[in-house]
N, C-alpha and C positions, 0 to 999 in steps of 0.2 A: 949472371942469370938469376932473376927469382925466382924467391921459393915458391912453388905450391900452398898458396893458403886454402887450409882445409877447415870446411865449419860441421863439426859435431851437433846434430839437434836432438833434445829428447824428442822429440817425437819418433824417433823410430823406434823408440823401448815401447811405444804406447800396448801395442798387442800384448806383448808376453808379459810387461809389468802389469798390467790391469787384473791379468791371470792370475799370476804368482799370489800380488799383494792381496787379491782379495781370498783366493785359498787361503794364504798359513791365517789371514787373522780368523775367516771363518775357522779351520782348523784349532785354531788354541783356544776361540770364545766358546765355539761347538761343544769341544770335549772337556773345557773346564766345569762348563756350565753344566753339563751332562752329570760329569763325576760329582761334582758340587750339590747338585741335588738328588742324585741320587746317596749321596752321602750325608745327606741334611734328612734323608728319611730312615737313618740307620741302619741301612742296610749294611750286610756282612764286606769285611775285604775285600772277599775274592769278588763279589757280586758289583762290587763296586770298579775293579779293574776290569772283569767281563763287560760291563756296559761302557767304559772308557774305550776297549779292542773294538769291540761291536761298533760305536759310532767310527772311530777313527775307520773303520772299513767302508763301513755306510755311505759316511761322508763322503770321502774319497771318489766312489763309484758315483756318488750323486751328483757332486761336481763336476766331476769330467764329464757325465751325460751332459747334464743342464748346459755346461758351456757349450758343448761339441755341438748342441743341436740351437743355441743361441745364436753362434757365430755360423753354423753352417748357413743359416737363414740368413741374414747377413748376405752370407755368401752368392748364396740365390741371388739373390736381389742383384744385386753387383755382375755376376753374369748374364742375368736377362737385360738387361740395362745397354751391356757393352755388346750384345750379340743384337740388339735391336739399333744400336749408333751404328752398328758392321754393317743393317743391312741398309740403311735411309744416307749409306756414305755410297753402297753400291747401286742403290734408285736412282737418287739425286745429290749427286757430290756438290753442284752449282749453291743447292741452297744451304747446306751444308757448311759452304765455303762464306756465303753469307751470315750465316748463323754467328759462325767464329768468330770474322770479322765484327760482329756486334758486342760479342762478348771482350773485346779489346780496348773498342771503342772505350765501352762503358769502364773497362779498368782507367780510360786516362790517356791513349792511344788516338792521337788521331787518325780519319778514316783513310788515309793514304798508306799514313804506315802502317795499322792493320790488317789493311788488305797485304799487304806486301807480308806481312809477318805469318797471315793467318796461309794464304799462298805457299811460302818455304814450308812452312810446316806439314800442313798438307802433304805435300810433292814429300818430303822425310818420311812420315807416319802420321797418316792422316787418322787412321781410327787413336794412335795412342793420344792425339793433341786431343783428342774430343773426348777421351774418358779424364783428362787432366783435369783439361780446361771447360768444357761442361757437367760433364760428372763429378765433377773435383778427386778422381778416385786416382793414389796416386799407389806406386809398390809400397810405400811403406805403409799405408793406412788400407793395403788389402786382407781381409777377414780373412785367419787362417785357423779354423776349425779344429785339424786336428794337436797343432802348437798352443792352442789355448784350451785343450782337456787335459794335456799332457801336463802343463804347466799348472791346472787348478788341479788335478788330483796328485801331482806329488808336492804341492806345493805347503795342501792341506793337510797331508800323511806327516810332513817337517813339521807345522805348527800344533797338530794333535800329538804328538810324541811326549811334547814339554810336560804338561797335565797328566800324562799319563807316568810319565818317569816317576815324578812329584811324588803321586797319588803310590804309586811301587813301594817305596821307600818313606811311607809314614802314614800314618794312620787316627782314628779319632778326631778329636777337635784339630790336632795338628794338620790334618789333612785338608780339611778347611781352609784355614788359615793359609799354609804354604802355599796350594794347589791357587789360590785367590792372587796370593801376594805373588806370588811365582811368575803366573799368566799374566798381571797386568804389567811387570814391570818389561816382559814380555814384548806386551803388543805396544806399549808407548815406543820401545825402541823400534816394534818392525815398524809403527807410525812414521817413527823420526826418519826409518833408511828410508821409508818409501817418498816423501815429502820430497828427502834431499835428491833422489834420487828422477823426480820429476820438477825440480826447482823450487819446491813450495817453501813453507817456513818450514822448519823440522818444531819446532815448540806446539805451534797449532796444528800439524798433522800428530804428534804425539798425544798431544790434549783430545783430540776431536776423536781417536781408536780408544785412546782409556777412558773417555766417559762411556761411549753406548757398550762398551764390551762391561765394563763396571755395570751399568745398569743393567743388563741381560743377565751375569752372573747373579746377581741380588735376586731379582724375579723368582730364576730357577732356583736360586734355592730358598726361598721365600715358598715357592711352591711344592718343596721338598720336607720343608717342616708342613706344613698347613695336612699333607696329604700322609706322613708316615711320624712314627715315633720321633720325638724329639732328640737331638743325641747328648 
């Protein structure tokens, strides 16, 4: 007897990695860049880890909004969609049945076997072949709102910790420095799991998060001397 060949795809990581990766790197850029300049305008310690808590909270709550109401629309969208194919399957299942059949055609299908295919399917689950196969909307690519707030505000609370730990345990010019070198060596690696993790290169997913996060860091604190005492 054989075996069961089973195919693993990224794409079903799509939802909750999109989530995660894009929290912790917001998370580490946010709150280094935050601590960065607010410590490039010398500001005291404590005032300096206060505004490090402060964002890491911020953040957090912002993310999970912004996603939750991102994806919930999404979501809309995708239910009025399959509850308007529920009711044009219950009008007119005939053209319906035509429709389908065109959409097979055109994969490559001739119209014999189409019909015949677009037919079984039908007669099985007729609304699900038509959110498949005309919606293209499949389980794994459906918008789950509350999995991707969940996943961008702890995901951000992980990557804002680093910066803040950092910043905890050193201070002055050191603080700078480590809290900088810290975050990016950082986020090149969350670059690299995430790339590997969706098949990309890990080199150029590491390259492509340590430059724009390097550059935003710079800025802020570019903007940190310009506006407060030098340290």
């Amino acid at each position: 007897m054989r075996a069961v060949h089973l195919e693993r795809h990224r794409t079903r990581r799509i939802g909750w990695l999109r989530a995660a990766v894009l929290g912790a790197n917001d998370g580490v850029v946010s709150t280094a860049s935050l601590v960065l300049g607010v410590a490039a305008a010398n500001t005291g310690h404590q005032g300096i880890l206060l505004a490090g808590v402060a964002g890491l909270v911020a953040g957090a709550m912002s993310m999970a909004a912004g996603e939750y109401v991102s994806v919930h629309s999404q979501s809309d969208t995708e239910n009025a969609d399959i509850e308007r194919e529920r009711k044009e399957l219950e009008v007119d299942p005939v053209s319906e049945h035509k429709e389908l059949t065109a959409i097979y055609v055109a994969r490559g299908l001739d119209t014999r076997l189409a019909t015949q295919v677009a037919e079984q399917l039908m007669a099985k689950d007729a609304l699900g072949a038509h959110v498949r196969d005309e919606l293209g909307i499949s389980p794994d690519s459906r918008a789950r709102p509350l999995q991707a707030a969940l996943a961008s505000a702890a995901s951000f609370a992980i990557g804002a910790v680093l910066p803040l730990l950092v910043a905890i345990v050193s201070s002055g010019r050191a603080l700078l420095l480590l809290v900088a070198a810290g975050s990016l060596v950082c986020l090149a690696a969350l670059g690299a799991i995430a790339a590997r993790a969706g098949g990309a290169s890990m080199l150029k997913g590491a390259m492509r998060v340590t430059f724009w996060s390097a550059l935003a860091m710079g800025l802020t604190t570019l903007a940190g001397n310009m506006f407060g005492a030098a340290v």
